[in-house]
Short mmCIF file of the C-alpha atoms (twelve columns), coordinates in Angstrom:
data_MODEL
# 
_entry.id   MODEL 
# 
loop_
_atom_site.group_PDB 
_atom_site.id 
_atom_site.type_symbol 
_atom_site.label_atom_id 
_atom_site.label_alt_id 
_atom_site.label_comp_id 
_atom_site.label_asym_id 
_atom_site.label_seq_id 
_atom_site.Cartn_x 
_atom_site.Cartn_y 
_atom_site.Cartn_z 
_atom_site.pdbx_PDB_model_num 
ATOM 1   C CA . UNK A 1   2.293   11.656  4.247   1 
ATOM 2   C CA . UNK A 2   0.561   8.982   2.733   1 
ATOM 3   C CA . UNK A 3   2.889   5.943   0.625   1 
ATOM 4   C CA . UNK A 4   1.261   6.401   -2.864  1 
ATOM 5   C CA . UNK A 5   1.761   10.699  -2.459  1 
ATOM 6   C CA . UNK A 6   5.678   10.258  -1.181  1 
ATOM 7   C CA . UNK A 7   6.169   8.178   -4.039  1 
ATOM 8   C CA . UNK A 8   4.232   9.960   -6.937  1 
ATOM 9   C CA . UNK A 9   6.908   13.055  -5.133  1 
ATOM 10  C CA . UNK A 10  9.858   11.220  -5.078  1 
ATOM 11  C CA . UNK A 11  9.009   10.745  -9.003  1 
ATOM 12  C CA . UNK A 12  9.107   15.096  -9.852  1 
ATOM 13  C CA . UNK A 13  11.963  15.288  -6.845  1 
ATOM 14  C CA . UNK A 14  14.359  12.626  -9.292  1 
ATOM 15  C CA . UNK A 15  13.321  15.746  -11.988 1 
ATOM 16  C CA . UNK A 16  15.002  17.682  -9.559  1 
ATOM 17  C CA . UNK A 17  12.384  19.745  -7.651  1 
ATOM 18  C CA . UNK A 18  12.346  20.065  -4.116  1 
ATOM 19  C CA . UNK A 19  10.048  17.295  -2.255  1 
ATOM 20  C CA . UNK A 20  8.359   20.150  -0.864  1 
ATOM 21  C CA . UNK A 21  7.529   21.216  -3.780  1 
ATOM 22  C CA . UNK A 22  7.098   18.073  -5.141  1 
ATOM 23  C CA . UNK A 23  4.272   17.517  -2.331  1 
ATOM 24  C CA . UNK A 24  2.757   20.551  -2.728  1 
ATOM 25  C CA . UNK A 25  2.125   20.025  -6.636  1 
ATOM 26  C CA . UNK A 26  0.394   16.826  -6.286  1 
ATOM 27  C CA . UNK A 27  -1.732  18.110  -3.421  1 
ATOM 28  C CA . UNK A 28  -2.910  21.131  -5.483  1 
ATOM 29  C CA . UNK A 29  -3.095  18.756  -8.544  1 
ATOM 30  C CA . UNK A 30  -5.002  16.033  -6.481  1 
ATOM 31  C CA . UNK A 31  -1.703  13.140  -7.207  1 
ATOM 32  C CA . UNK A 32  -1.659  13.362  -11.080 1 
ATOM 33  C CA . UNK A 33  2.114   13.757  -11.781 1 
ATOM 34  C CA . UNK A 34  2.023   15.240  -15.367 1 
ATOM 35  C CA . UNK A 35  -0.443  18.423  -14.010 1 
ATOM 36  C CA . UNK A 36  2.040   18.857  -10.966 1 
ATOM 37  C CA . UNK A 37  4.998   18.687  -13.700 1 
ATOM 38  C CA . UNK A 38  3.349   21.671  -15.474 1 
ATOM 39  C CA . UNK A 39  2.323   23.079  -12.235 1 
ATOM 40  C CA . UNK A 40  5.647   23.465  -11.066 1 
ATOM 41  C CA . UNK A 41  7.223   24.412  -14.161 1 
ATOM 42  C CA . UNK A 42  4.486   27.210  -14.404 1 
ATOM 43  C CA . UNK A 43  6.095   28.231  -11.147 1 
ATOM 44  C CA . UNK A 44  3.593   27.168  -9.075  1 
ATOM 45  C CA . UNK A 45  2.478   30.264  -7.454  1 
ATOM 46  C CA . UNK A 46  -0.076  31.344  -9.237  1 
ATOM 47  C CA . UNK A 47  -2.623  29.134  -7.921  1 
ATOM 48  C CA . UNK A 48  -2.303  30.787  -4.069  1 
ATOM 49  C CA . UNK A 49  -6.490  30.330  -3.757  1 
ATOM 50  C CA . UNK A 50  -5.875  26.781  -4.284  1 
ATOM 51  C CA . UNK A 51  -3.317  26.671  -1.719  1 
ATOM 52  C CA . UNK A 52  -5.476  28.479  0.355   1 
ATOM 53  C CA . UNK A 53  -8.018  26.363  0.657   1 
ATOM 54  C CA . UNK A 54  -5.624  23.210  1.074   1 
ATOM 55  C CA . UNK A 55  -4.309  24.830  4.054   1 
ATOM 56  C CA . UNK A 56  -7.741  25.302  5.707   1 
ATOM 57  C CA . UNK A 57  -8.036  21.590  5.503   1 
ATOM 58  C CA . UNK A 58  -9.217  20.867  1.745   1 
ATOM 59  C CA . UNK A 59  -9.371  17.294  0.799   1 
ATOM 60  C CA . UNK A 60  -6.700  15.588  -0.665  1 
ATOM 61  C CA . UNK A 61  -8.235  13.229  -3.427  1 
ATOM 62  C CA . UNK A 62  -5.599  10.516  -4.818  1 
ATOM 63  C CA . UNK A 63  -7.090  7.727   -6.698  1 
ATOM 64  C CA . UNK A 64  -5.765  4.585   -4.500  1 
ATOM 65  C CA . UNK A 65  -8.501  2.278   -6.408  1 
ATOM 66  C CA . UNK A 66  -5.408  -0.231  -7.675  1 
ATOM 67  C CA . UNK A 67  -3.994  -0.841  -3.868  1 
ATOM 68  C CA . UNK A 68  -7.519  -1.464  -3.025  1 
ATOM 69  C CA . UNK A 69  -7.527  -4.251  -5.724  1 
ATOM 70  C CA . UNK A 70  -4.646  -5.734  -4.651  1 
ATOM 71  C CA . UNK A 71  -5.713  -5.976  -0.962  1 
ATOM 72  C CA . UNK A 72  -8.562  -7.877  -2.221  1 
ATOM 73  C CA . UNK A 73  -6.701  -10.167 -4.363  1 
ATOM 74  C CA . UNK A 74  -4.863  -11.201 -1.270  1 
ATOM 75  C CA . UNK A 75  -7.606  -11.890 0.705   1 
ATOM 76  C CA . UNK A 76  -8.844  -14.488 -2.061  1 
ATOM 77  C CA . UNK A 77  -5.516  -15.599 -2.949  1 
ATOM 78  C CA . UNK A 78  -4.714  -16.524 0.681   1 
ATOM 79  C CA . UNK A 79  -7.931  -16.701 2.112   1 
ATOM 80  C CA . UNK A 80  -7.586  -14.373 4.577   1 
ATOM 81  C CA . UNK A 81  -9.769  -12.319 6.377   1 
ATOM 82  C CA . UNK A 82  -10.005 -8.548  5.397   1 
ATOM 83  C CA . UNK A 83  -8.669  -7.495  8.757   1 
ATOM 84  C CA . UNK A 84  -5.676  -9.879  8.245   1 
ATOM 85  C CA . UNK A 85  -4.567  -8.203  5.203   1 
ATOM 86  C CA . UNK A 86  -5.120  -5.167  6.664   1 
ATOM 87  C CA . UNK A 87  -3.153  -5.722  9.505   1 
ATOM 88  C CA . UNK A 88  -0.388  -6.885  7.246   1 
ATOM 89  C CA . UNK A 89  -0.417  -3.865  5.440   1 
ATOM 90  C CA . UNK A 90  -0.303  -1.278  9.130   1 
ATOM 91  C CA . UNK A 91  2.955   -3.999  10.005  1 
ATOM 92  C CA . UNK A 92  4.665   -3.604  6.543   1 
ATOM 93  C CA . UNK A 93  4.251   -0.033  7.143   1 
ATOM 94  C CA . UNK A 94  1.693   0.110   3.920   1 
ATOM 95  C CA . UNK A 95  4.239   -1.617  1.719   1 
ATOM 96  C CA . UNK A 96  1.904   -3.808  -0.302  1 
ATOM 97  C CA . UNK A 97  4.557   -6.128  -1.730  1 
ATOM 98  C CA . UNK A 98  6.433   -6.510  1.869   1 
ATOM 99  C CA . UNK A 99  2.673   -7.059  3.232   1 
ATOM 100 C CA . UNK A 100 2.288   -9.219  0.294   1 
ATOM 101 C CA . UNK A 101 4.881   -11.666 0.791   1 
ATOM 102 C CA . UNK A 102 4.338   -11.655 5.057   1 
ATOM 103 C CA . UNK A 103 0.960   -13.353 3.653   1 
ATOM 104 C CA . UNK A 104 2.434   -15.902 1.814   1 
ATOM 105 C CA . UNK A 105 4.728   -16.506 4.231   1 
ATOM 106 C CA . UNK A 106 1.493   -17.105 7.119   1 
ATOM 107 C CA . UNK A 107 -0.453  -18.964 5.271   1 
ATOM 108 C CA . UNK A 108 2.285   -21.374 4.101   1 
ATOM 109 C CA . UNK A 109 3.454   -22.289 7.768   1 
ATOM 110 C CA . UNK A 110 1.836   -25.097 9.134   1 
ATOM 111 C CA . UNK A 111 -0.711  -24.063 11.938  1 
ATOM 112 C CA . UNK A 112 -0.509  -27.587 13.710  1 
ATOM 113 C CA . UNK A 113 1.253   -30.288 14.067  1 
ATOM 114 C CA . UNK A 114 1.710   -32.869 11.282  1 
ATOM 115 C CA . UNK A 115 -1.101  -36.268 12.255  1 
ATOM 116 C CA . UNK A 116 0.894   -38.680 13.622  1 
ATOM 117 C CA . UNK A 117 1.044   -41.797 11.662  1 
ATOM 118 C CA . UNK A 118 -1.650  -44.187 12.644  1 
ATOM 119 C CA . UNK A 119 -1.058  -47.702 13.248  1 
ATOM 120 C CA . UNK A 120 -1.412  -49.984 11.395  1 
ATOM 121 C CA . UNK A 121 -3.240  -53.506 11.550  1 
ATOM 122 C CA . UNK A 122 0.032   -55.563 11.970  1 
ATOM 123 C CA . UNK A 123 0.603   -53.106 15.039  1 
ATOM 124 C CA . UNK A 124 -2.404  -54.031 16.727  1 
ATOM 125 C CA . UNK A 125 -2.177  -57.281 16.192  1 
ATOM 126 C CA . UNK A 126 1.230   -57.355 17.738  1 
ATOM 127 C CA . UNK A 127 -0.066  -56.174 21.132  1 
# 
């Protein structure tokens, strides 16, 4: 189950509703919470051709446009290459903020060793 549909469910299942249910409300309701409230208040059963065609494979449209956003604002605000974020984001499991701060932390580390400190004229002249 994708991250953004487990956590629009865990929203109806802390309203008490089975996260079965829960799922299945958002599916049918394409991952807008307030139509899966009234769905499953409704009781849910009514729409069985919808259900139907979600179990012979109908697609499952939830808007994800604002995570896209944010992966590109963290390729521009660490300069990092689109398959660097996005492999930060399969390691953190999809957890933007976790995937986020693994970013930070990368580009922050130094990649090389600090330049020695050159010598100076007296130095030379000393040899």
């Amino acid at each position: 189950m994708s991250r953004k549909l487990e956590a629009l469910a865990q929203q109806l299942v802390a309203m008490g509703f089975s996260q079965e249910r829960a799922t299945m409300a958002l599916i049918v309701n394409e991952g807008r919470v307030e139509e899966s409230v009234a769905w499953l208040f409704e009781g849910g059963e009514e729409d069985k051709q919808r259900k139907n065609n979600l179990d012979s494979g109908g697609n499952l449209k939830i808007d994800i446009s604002e995570e896209l956003a944010r992966i590109a604002d963290m390729e521009i605000r660490y300069k990092a290459s689109k398959q660097e974020v996005e492999r930060a984001v399969v390691t953190c499991e999809g957890d933007l903020e976790k995937a986020d701060e693994t970013l930070k932390a990368q580009k922050q580390e130094p990649h090389s060793i600090p330049p020695k400190p050159e010598e100076t004229d007296e130095t030379l002249k000393a040899h």
